[in-house]
C-alpha positions in Angstrom: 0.0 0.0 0.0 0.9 3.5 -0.2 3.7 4.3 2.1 5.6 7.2 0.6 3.7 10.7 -1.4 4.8 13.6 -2.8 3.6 17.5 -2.2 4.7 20.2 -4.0 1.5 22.5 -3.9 2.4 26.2 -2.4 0.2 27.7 0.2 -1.8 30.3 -2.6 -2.4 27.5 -5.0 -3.9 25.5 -2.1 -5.5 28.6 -0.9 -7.3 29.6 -4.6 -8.6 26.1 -5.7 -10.4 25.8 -2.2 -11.8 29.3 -2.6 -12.7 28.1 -6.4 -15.0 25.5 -4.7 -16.1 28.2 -2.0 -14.3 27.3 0.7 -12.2 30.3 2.8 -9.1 28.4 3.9 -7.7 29.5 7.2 -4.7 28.2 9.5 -4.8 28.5 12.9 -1.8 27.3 13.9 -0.1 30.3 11.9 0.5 30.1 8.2 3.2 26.9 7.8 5.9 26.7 6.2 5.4 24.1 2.6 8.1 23.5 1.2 8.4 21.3 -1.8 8.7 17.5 -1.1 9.0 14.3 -2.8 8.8 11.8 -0.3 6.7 11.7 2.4 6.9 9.2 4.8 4.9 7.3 7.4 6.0 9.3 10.7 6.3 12.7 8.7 4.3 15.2 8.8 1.9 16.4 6.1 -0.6 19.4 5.3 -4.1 17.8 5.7 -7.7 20.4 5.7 -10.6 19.4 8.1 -14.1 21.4 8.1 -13.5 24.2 10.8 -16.2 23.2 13.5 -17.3 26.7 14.2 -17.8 27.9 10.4 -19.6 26.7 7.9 -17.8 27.0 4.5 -13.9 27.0 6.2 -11.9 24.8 6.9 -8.4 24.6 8.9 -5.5 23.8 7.0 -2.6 22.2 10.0 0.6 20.2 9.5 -0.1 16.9 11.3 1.8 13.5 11.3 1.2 10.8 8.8 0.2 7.5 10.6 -0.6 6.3 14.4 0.6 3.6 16.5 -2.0 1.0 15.8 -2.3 -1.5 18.6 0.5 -4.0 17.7 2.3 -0.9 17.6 3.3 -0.9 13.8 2.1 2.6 12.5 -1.5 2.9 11.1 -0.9 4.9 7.7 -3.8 3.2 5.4 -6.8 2.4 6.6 -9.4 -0.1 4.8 -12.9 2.4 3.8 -15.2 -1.0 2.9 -18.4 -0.9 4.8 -17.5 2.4 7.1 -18.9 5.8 7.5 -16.6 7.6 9.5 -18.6 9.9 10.9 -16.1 12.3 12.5 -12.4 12.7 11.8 -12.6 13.2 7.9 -9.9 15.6 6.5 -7.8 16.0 3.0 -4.6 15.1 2.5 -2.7 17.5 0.0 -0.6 15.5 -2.7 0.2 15.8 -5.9 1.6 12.4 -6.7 1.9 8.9 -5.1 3.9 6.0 -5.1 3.7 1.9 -5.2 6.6 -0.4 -5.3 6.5 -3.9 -7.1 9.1 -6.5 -7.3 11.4 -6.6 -9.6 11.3 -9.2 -13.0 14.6 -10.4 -12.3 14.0 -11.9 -8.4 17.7 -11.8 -7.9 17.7 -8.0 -7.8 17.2 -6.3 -4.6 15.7 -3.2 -5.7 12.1 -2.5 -5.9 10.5 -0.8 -8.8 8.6 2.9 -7.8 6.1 4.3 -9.8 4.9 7.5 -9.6 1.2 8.0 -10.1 -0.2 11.5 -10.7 -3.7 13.0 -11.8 -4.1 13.2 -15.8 -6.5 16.0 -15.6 -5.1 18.1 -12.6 -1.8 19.4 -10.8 -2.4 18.6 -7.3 -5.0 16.3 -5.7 -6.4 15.4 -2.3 -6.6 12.0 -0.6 -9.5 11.1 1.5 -8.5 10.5 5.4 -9.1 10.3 8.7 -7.4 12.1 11.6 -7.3 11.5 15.1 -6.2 12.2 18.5 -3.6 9.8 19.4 -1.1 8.7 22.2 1.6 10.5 19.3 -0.6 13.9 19.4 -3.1 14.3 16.4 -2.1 12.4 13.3 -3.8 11.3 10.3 -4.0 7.9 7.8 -4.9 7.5 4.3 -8.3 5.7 3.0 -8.1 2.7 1.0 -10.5 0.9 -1.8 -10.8 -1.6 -4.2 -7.9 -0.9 -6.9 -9.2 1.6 -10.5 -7.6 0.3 -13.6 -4.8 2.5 -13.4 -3.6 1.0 -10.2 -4.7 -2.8 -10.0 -1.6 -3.9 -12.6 0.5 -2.2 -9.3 -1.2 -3.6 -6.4 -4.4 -5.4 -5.2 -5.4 -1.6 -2.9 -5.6 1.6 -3.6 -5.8 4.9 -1.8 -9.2 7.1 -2.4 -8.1 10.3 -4.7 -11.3 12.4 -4.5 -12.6 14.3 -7.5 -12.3 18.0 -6.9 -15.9 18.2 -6.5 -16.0 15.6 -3.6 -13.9 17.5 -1.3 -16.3 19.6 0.9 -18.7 16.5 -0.1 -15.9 14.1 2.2 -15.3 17.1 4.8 -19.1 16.9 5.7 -20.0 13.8 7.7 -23.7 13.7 6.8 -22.6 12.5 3.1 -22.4 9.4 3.1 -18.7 7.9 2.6 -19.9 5.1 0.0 -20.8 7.7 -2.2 -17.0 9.3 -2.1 -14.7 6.2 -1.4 -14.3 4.5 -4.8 -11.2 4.4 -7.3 -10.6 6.5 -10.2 -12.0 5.9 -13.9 -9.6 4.3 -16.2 -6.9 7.1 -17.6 -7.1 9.0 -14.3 -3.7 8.5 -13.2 -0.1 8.6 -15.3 2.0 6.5 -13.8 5.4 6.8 -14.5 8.8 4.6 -13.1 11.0 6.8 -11.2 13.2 4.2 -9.8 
């Protein structure tokens, strides 16, 4: 599963695409700091939005971590969506590209392949996920589904890359999250070998 995304949106771009779906953006932890990043890890920490609880129409853009100890303590960083609502804790992760690995052809090499997986119609997307209070402080995970065409000749799961028109749909808990959590169409995603 998907253990390793990129972000290179800047803070206005983030800013003017949510207020093209009319949504003010606001930070209240102070305006961060988003600097351009290739690879983000389980344990790092990402830019996710949740729906501000006290106004309609905003919602809080923070810098939280990716992934929770789950109870075997290995980290919680994708989380199955089949059959679940989640009624509370819904947020955006901002990305503009992930990655899957696959084994090599030649099983005597050590190296994994990585493939790079972007949107065909958009620069940037946003990842349906969940974020919680933790014994870590806040952090957040990453919904999976059934693989789309693009992804299933990578790996049996996919994350859930919402359509731009889904996103306040996700950050309201009264839609319900069958409607949202499904794969892409075919030709969605490029995917392209980085390494």
């Amino acid at each position: 599963m998907c253990n390793d995304y990129r972000s290179r949106v800047d803070l206005d771009t983030i800013r003017q695409d949510f207020s093209d779906i009319k949504v003010r953006i606001r930070f209240p932890e102070g305006i961060p700091n988003l600097e351009p990043r290739d690879g983000i890890k389980i344990t790092d920490i990402g830019a996710i939005v949740r729906a501000a609880p006290d106004e309609p129409g905003t919602a809080d853009l923070v810098q939280r971590r990716w992934s929770w100890p789950g109870p075997n303590k290995q980290p919680v960083y994708n989380f199955r969506s089949d059959g679940r609502e989640f009624m509370n804790g819904r947020c955006l992760i901002i990305a503009d590209g992930f990655y899957e690995f696959t084994a090599p052809e030649d099983r005597k090499a050590k190296r994994k392949h990585k493939w790079l997986f972007t949107k065909a119609d958009e620069p940037w997307f946003c990842i349906a996920g969940i974020w919680r209070s933790t014994d870590v402080g806040e952090a957040f995970t990453m919904l999976t589904t059934e693989p789309g065409p693009d992804v299933a000749p990578y790996h049996n799961r996919q994350i859930v890359v919402l359509h731009r028109a889904d996103w306040t749909r996700w950050l309201d808990p009264k839609v319900p999250a069958r409607e949202l959590l499904r794969p892409l169409a075919a030709g969605s995603l490029r995917v392209e070998q980085v390494a």
